[in-house]
N, C-alpha and C positions, 0 to 999 in steps of 0.2 A: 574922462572920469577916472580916479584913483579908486584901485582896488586895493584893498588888504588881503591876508593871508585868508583871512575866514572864507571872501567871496571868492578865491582863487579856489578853494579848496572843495567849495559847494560847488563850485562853476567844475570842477573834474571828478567830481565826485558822480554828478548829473552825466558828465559827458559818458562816464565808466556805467553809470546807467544803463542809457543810450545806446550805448554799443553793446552792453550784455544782452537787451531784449532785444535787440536786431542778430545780434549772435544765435540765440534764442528761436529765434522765430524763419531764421536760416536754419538749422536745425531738425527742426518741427518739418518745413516743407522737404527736407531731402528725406529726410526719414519717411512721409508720407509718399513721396516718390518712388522709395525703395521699397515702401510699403505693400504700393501697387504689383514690384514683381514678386513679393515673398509672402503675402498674405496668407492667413488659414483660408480654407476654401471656403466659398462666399454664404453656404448652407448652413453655418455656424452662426445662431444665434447669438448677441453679445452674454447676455445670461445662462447657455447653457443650451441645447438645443438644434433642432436644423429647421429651418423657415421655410415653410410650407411654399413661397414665393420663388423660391430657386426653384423648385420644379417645378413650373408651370401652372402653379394651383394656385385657383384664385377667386374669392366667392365670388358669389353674386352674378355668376355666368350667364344663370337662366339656362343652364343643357346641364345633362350631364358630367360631373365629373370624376368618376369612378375609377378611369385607368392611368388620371395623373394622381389621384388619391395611392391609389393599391401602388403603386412605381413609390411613391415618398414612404409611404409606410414603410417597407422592406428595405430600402434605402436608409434610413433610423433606425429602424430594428438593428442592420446588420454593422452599423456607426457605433452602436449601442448610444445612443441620441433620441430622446424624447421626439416627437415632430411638434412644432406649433402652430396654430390653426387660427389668423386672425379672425377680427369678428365677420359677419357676412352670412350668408345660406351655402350649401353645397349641396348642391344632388348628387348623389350616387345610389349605389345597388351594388352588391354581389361582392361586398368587402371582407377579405381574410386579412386574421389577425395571427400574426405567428408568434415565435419566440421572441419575447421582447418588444414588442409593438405597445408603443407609447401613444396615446393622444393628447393633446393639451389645449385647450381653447380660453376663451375669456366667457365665465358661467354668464349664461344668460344672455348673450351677444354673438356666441359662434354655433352656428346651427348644422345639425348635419342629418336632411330631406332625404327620405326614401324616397327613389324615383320609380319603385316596382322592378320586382325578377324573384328569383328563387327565396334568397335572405336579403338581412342588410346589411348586419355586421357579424360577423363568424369567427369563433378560438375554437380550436379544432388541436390535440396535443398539443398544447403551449403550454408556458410559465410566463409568467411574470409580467401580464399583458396588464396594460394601463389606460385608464379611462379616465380624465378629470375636463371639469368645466366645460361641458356639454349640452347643447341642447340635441337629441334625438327625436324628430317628429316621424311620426310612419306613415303621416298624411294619409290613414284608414286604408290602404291600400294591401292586398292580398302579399303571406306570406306562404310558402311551400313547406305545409308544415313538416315533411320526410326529411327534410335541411335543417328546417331552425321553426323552432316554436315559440321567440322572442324578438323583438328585434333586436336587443341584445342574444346572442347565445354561444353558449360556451360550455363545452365536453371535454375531459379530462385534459382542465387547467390546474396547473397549481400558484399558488400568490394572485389569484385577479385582483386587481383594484378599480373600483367603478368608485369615483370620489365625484359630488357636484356636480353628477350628470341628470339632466332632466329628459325622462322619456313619455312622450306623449303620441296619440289617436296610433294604437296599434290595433291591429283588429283580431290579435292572439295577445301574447302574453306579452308583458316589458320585457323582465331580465327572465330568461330560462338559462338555466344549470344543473350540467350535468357528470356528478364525482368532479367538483370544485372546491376548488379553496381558496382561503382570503375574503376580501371585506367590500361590503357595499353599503356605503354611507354620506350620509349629508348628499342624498339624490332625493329626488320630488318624481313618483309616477302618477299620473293622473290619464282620465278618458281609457282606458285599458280594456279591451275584448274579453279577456278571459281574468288571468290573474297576473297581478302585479310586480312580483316575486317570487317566482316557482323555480324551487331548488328538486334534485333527486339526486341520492346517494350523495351529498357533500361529503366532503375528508374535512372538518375543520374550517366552517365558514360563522362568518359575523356578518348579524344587517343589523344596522344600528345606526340611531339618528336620523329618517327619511322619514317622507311624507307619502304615503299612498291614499288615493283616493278616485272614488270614482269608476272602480273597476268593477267586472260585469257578471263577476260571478265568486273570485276570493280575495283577498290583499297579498297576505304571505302566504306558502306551503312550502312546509317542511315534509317531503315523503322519501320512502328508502322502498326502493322495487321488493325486497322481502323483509320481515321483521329484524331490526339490529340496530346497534349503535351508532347512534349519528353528531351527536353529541354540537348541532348547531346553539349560537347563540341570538335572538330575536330581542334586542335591546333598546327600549326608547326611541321607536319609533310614533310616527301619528297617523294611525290607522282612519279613514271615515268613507261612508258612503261607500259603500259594498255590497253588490245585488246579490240575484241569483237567479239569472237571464235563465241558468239551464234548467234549473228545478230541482230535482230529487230531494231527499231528507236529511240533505244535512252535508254534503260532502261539497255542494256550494252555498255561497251566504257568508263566509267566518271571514275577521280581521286577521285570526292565522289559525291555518288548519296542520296540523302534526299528524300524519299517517306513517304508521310503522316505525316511526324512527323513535329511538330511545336517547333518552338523555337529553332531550331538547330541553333549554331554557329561555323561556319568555318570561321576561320580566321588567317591569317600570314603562310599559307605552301605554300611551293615550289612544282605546278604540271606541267606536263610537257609530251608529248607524249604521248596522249589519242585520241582513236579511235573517241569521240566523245567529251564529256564537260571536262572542269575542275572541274568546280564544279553544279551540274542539281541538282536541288529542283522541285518536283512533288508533287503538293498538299501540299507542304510545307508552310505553314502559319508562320509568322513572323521568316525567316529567317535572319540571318547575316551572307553576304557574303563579308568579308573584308579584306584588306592586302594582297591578295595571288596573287603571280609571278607565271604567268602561261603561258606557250609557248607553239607551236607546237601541237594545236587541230585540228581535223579532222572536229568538227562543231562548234554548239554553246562557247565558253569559259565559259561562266558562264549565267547560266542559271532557270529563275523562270517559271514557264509553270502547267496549270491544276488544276485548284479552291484555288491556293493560294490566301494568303488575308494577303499582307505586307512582302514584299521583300528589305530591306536593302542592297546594291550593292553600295560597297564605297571603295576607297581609290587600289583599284586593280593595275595590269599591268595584261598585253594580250599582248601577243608580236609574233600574228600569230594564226589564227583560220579561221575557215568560218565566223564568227558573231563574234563580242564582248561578248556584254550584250543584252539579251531580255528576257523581261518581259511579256509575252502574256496569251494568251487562254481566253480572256473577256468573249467568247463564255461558257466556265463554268465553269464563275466568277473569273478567275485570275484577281487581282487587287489590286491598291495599292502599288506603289515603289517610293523608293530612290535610285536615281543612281544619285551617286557624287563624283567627285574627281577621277575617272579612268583614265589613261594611255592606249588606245587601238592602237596599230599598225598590220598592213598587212592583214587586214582582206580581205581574198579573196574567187575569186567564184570558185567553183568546179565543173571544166569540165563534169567530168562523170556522175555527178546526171542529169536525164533528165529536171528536173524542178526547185527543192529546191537547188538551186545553193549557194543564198546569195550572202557575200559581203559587209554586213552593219558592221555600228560599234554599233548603238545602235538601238535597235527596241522593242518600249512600245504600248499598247491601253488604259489601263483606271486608272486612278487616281493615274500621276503619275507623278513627279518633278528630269529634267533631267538638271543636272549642275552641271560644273566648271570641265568638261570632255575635255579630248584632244582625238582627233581620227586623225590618220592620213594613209593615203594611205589603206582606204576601196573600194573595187574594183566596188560595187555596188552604195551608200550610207552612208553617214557620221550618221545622224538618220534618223529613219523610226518612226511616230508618226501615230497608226491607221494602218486599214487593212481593208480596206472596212464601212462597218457599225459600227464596233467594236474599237469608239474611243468616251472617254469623260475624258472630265478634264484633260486635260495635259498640264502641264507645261514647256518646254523649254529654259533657259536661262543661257547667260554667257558661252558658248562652243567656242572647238577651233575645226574647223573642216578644215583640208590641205589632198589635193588631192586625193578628193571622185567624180568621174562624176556627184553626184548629192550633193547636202548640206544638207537639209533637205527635205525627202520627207512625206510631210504632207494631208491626207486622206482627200478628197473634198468628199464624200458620202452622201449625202445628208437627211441620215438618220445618219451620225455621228455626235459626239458633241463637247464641245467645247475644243480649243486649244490655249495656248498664246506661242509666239515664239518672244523674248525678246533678245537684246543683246548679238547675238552672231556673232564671227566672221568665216566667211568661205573665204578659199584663193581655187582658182585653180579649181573650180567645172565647166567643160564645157559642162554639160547640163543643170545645174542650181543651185543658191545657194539655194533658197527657191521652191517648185514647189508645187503646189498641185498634186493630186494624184486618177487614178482610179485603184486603187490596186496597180500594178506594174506597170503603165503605168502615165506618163505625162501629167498634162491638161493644157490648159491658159498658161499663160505668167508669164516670172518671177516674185514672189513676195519678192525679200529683200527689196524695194523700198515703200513698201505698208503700209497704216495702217490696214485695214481690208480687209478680201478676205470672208464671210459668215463668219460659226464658228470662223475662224479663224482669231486673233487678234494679230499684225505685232508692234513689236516698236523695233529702235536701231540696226540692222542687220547690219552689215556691208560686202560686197563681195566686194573681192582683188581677 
């Protein structure tokens, strides 16, 4: 066969080929040979990381793995290297988290079994400890609450990150913290002992975006061992199903409870079937309680109560509770609110309580400005301004109040103070739109019609 220049030319052109990709591929294998003695060490994840598999850890054992766990942990910590935790089970117990202790799993597929002992997982002075894509089960098994009162717990950490962790059947708390900072979010707690999220004395913490439910007596608390600034933020979470296994009046039962700590903001989460509040502030001084859709309370919805000093309560929905909103305790020194802009429906009374029935949509005493509120079908009361002795300076205006037996019931005490009740309207009230008041009891004659009645200063009312 004659060739031409063209086929000579493909024909070497193929052969230079030929010999590049065997060049090539020669290459590749020394290099891979040489590979073998100069490699990074083999705990180096290709992404970033040390693989849990170099040390010996390896789910799904069926025993204990807690002392090849705690050996890799500190091993990464001190690499400054995340560890990664493929999917699987691992039991362990009695895990410390130090400076730097990363965990990293695949959400929803890497599990990590309390097998029973003191704790489970423990930050004890750290920073910058790391939690993501977790499952945490406690499997109901006892924790030593003088150690840790969570199966998560952590004392004077700074930066925590708990991202995409799911913590389930503890028979105390999920995440306890204590003088923490940093963020918990985009985690699910459910089946929970006690509460769901129990912070004390935070520096600067965020919970935001998570799902609690299920727990056996609160969701969130926010508390500060003595009254002060705490300044957390409780953001878009979805709060449901919150008992109150232990009882007492009020301090279990809430979606989130705020004790002593000031400057907490909750605001924009969805709470919903709670023993007691959506959201109780105790001694809570200049909270913000705003945004949050909250159904199906057992009492109060949302709640300031007990020497607070500035309660912000705006922009809400309640859609079913014993009470709306109430701002009380003047008696020692609750005082100081905004309540505006709330959506309150069904506020009704409870049979079985012999006394503290309720019924109201909104109930304030001292230094405090209620407006641009809708209530409707409160079984007691639309507002309740005052409580005997204990009212001054209250302002009232611009309210929508539809079928409350009463519209405004306003404190005639004669040791109480003063009150202005300005343009609002009330439809459908058939014991009164405006009434003064001796405690829970009716005095005098209607006043929507009125300009003054004592303290009490009347303009613009209108009853339909």
């Amino acid at each position: 066969m004659t060739l031409n220049r063209r086929q000579i030319l493909r024909g070497g052109l193929g052969a230079a080929a030929g010999l590049g990709s065997a060049a090539a591929a020669a290459a590749t294998q020394a290099n891979a040979v040489a590979g073998q003695r100069h490699r990074a060490p083999a705990a180096i994840a290709p992404g970033g990381g040390m693989a849990a598999g170099e040390f010996g850890l390896h789910p799904d054992r069926g025993r204990d793995v807690s002392d090849e766990l705690q050996r890799a942990i500190d091993a990464a910590a001190a690499a400054g290297q995340p560890l990664l935790l493929p999917p699987g089970t691992y039991k362990l117990a009695n895990i410390h988290l130090r400076k730097g202790s990363r965990l990293i799993g695949i959400a929803g597929a890497t599990t990590l079994e309390y097998s029973g002992g003191r704790f489970f997982l423990l930050a004890v002075n750290a920073a910058d400890v790391r939690l993501e894509g977790l499952v945490l089960d406690g499997a109901n098994r006892p924790l030593d609450g003088d150690r840790a009162s969570g199966l998560i717990a952590a004392q004077d950490v700074e930066r925590l990150l708990l991202r995409d962790v799911d913590v389930t059947r503890s028979r105390r708390n999920g995440i306890s913290l204590h003088k923490v900072s940093g963020c918990v979010t985009d985690c699910s707690l459910s089946r929970i002992g006690q509460c769901g999220i129990f912070s004390l004395d935070a520096s600067g913490l965020e919970i935001s975006h998570n799902r609690v439910a299920d727990c056996a007596n609160n969701g969130i608390q926010i508390w500060r061992s003595a009254v002060g600034e705490d300044g957390s933020i409780v953001t878009a979470n979805r709060i449901e199903r919150i008992g109150s296994r232990d009882g007492g009046s009020g301090q279990n039962g809430n979606g989130v409870n705020v004790f002593r700590a000031g400057a907490v903001q909750v605001a924009g989460n969805r709470i919903s079937d709670c023993a007691y509040s959506a959201v109780r502030g105790n001694a809570a001084s200049s909270i913000q309680i705003s945004a949050n859709s909250c159904a199906r309370l057992g009492e109060v919805a949302l709640y300031a109560e007990f020497g607070f000093e500035g309660a912000m309560i705006v922009n809400n929905i309640v859609d079913g509770a014993a009470s709306g909103i109430v701002a009380t305790n003047f008696n020692d020194g609750g005082r100081l609110a905004l309540i505006e802009g709330n959506m309150l429906r069904k506020l009704t009374r409870r049979a079985f309580e012999p006394i503290d029935k309720r019924g109201n949509g909104i109930s304030v005493e001292a230094d405090a400005l209620v407006s641009g509120n809708i209530i409707e079908n409160a079984e007691t009361a639309g507002i309740v301004v005052g409580w005997g002795r204990y009212l001054r300076d209250c302002v009232v205006t611009s309210n929508l109040i539809r079928n409350a037996p009463l519209g405004i019931a306003i404190s005639a005490d004669r040791a109480a103070g003063a009150s202005l009740i300005a343009q609002n309207m009330i439809s459908g009230s058939r014991i009164g739109a405006i009434r003064a008041m001796d405690h829970d009891r009716p005095i005098g004659d209607e006043l929507v019609n009125e300009e003054r009645a004592g303290a009490i200063t009347l303009a613009g009312n209108i009853a339909l």
